[in-house]
N, C-alpha and C positions, 0 to 999 in steps of 0.2 A: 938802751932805752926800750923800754916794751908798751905794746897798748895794754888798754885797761880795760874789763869790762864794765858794766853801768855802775855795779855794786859800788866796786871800789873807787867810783867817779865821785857819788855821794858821799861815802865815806870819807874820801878829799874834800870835796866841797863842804862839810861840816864842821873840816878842819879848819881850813881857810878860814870860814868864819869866826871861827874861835880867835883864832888870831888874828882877826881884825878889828877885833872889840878889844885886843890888847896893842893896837894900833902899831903892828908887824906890817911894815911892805911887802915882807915876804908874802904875806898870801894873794895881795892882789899881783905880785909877778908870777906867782904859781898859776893862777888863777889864768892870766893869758897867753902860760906855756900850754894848757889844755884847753881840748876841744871835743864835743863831741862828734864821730862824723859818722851820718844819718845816712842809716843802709837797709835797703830789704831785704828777705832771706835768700837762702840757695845761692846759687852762680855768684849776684852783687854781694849775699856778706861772704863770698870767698873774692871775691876784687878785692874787695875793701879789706881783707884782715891781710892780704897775699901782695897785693900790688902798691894801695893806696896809704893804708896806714903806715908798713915800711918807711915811703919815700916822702911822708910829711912829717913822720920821725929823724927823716934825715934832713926837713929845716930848722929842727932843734923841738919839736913840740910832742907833744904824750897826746897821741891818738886815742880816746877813748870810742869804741866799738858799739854802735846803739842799732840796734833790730829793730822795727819797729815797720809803718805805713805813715802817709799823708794825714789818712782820719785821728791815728794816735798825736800824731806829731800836733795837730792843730787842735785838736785837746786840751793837750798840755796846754797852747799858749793860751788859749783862752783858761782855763782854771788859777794860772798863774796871775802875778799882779803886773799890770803893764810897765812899771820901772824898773822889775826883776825879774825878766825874763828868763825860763830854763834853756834857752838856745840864741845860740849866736848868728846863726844862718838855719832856713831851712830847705828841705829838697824836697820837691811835692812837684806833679805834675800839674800844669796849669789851673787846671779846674779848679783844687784847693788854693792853690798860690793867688788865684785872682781875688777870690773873696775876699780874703786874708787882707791882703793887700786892702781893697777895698774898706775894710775897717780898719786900717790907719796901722796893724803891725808892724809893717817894713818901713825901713827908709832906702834914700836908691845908693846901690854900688857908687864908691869916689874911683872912678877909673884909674886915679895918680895909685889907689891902692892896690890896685887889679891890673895890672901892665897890658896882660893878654888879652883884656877885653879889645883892646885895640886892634886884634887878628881877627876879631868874629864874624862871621856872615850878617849882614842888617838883621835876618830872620833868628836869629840865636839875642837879638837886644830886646828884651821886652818891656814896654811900658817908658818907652824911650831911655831903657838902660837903666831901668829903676830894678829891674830883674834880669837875670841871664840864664838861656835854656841851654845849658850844656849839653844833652843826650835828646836825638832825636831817632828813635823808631818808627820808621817810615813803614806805611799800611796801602797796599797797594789790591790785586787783585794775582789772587793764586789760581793754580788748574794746572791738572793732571793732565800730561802730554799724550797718554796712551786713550785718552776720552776728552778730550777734543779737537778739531780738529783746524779750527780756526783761533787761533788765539785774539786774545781780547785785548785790543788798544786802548779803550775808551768807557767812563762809566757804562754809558748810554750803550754799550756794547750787552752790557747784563740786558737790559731790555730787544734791540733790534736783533739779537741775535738768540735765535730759538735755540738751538743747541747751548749755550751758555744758559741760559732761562729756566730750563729743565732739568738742571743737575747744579741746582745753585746752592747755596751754605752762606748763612747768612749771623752774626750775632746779633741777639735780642737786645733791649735795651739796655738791659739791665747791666751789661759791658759798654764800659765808653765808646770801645770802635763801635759797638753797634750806632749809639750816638752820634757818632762823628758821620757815621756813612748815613744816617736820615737829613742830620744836616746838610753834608753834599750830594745828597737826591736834591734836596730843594733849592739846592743854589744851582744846582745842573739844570735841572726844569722848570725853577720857578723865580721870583721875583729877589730871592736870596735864601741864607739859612736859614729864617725862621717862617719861610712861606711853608708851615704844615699841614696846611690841606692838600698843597698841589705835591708834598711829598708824599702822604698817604695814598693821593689818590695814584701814584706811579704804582709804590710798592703791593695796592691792592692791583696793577696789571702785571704784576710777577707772577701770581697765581699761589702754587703752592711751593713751599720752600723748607728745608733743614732747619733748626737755630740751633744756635747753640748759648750757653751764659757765660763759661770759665773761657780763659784763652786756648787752651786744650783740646775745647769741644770740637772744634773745626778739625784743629789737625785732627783728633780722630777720625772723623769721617773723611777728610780727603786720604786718610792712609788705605782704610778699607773700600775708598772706594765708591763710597755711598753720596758724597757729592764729587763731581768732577770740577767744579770752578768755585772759589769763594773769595770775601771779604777778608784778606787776613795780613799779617805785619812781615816781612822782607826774610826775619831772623827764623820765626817758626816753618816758615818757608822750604828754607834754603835748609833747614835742620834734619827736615824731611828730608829734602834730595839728598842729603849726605847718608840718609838710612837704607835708600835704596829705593826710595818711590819716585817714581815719574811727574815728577813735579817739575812747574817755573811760576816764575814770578813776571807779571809785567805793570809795568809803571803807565798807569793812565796818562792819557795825554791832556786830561783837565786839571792834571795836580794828583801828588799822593796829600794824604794827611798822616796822622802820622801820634807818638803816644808819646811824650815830652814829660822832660826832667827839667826845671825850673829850679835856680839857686835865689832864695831872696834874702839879704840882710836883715833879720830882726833889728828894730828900732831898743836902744838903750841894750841891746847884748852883750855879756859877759866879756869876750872875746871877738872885739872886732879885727884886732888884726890880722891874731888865730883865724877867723872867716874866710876876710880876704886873701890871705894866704893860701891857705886850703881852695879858697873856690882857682885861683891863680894858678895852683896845680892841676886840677883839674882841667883847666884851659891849655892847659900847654901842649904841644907837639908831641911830645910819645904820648901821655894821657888819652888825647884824642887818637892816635894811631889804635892804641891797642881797643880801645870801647867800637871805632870800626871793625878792627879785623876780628874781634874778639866777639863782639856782643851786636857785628851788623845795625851799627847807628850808622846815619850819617853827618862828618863832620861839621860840628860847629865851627871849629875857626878853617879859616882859610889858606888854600894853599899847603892841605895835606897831601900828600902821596900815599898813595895804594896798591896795592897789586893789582895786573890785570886782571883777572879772572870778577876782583870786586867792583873795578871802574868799568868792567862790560855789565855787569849787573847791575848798574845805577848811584851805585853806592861814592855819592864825590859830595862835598860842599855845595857843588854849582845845584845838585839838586833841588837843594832848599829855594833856590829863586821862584821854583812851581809849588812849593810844599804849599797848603792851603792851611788855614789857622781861624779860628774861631773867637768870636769875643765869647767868653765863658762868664762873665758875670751878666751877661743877659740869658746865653742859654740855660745854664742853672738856673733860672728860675719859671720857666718853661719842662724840665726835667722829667718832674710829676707827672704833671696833668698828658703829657706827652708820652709818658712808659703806661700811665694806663689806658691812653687810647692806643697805643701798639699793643696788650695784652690783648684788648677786647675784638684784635684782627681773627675772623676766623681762617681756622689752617686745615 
């Protein structure tokens, strides 16, 4: 059995219809032998073509390989009709997944279909198990060992602590983490996430600061040098220290937040079984092992084991009990008005 690319996923699916109009079962068992399964590029579509498609070809189904993002994916759903859906589950990080949700796409996971939802950490159920975050990329607070000299515990540390303040790397809005880290300014000092005044008014007592847009931009300048401490995610981190720079990571003690992968059932999809199967892989015990050691998530279900060197680094399920989480269908709509009053900060 091999995957297939998209080409020839269509090419099937036009088939199928054909013979469905000559009222063949065969197309609709074909139909939920395949699946597409929804991957980014680099690193995830080599998971995906090396690890995942394999071992859901070994529950009997034809993995079909799709490249793609969140924005294309929810596209598609919206230009499609909502009884014929082009997808049977999608994987978006919360921001899209809530919307989505929000207008009536999804229906929620039947757990009798999904076994391993049953292992999950509370923080990995979302929408009370109408959706499942399988992959969480925890975002914590980096710095370079050889420039500074106090490490940092605590947000509130980027401000009380002059040395952290002066060599700070921060993302703009225009990156989710940057997002995410205005929102937990304002629940650290203010009345919650969406108190943005008393978050502006913190970040305007940073003074002057780095940005950066792409995820990239930080690491670059913590490699050279040019900030000593920053906003950044566990994996880019630790990527670093493996290259040879003097870097750690420390996990705030108000919470990391974190870059999330969200599984949700499209409502009326092609392939429900197909889904729940797939997402069921996913959930399982090596799946979760390797996306830890492999891709420094930390686990969604519970009761993984890890190496030491990861579980001194923070990296366990019990994490998620501090992870911090966002309602994203009210922040998104604040989004705007919010990136262009951080643009209009003078630097």
């Amino acid at each position: 059995m091999h995957m297939h690319n998209r080409r020839e996923f269509l090419l099937a699916g036009a088939a199928a219809a054909t013979a469905g109009v000559l009222g063949l079962p065969r197309a609709a068992l074909a139909q939920e032998k395949t699946l597409p399964l929804l991957s980014y590029g680099g690193r995830w579509e080599t998971f995906f073509r090396e690890t995942l498609g394999p071992q859901f070809a070994a529950l009997g189904y034809e993995p079909i390989i799709e490249v793609g993002n969140g924005g294309k994916w929810a596209a598609d759903m919206r230009t499609a009709a909502r009884e014929s859906p082009p997808y049977s589950y999608i994987m978006t990080n919360e921001i899209v997944g809530s919307i989505l949700r929000a207008e009536g796409y999804f229906e929620p996971w039947n757990p009798a279909d999904v076994p391993n939802m049953a292992e999950l950490h509370p923080k990995a159920l979302v929408a009370d198990g109408a959706a499942v975050t399988a992959m969480f990329a925890p975002i914590g607070i980096a710095y370079r060992t050889d420039m500074v000299s106090t490490p940092p515990k605590s947000w509130r540390d980027l401000w009380e602590n002059k040395e952290l303040r002066d060599q700070l790397g921060l993302f703009s809005l225009q990156n989710t983490a940057g997002y995410m880290f205005l929102l937990m300014t304002a629940q650290t000092f203010g009345s919650g996430p969406f108190d943005f005044d008393t978050a502006f008014a913190k970040i305007e007592e940073l003074g002057s600061f780095l940005q950066a847009d792409m995820g990239g931009g930080l690491t670059v300048y913590l490699s050279r040098g040019e900030v000593g401490v920053a906003v950044q995610d566990m994996a880019e981190t630790m990527n670093l220290r493996r290259k040879g720079v003097p870097v750690a990571f420390a996990i705030p003690e108000e919470g990391m937040f974190a870059f999330d992968q969200t599984f949700s059932k499209v409502a009326n999809g092609p392939s429900p079984k197909a889904a729940a199967d797939f997402l069921n892989l996913m959930l399982s015990e090596p799946i979760q092992k390797i996306l830890a050691q492999d891709f420094l998530y930390l686990p969604a279900r519970k009761g993984i084991e890890l190496p030491q060197d990861l579980a001194e680094l923070g990296l366990s399920t019990a994490a998620l009990d501090n992870l911090v989480s966002f309602d994203w269908v009210e922040a998104s709509k604040h989004r705007a008005e919010v990136t262009e009053r951080w643009n209009k900060l003078a630097r």
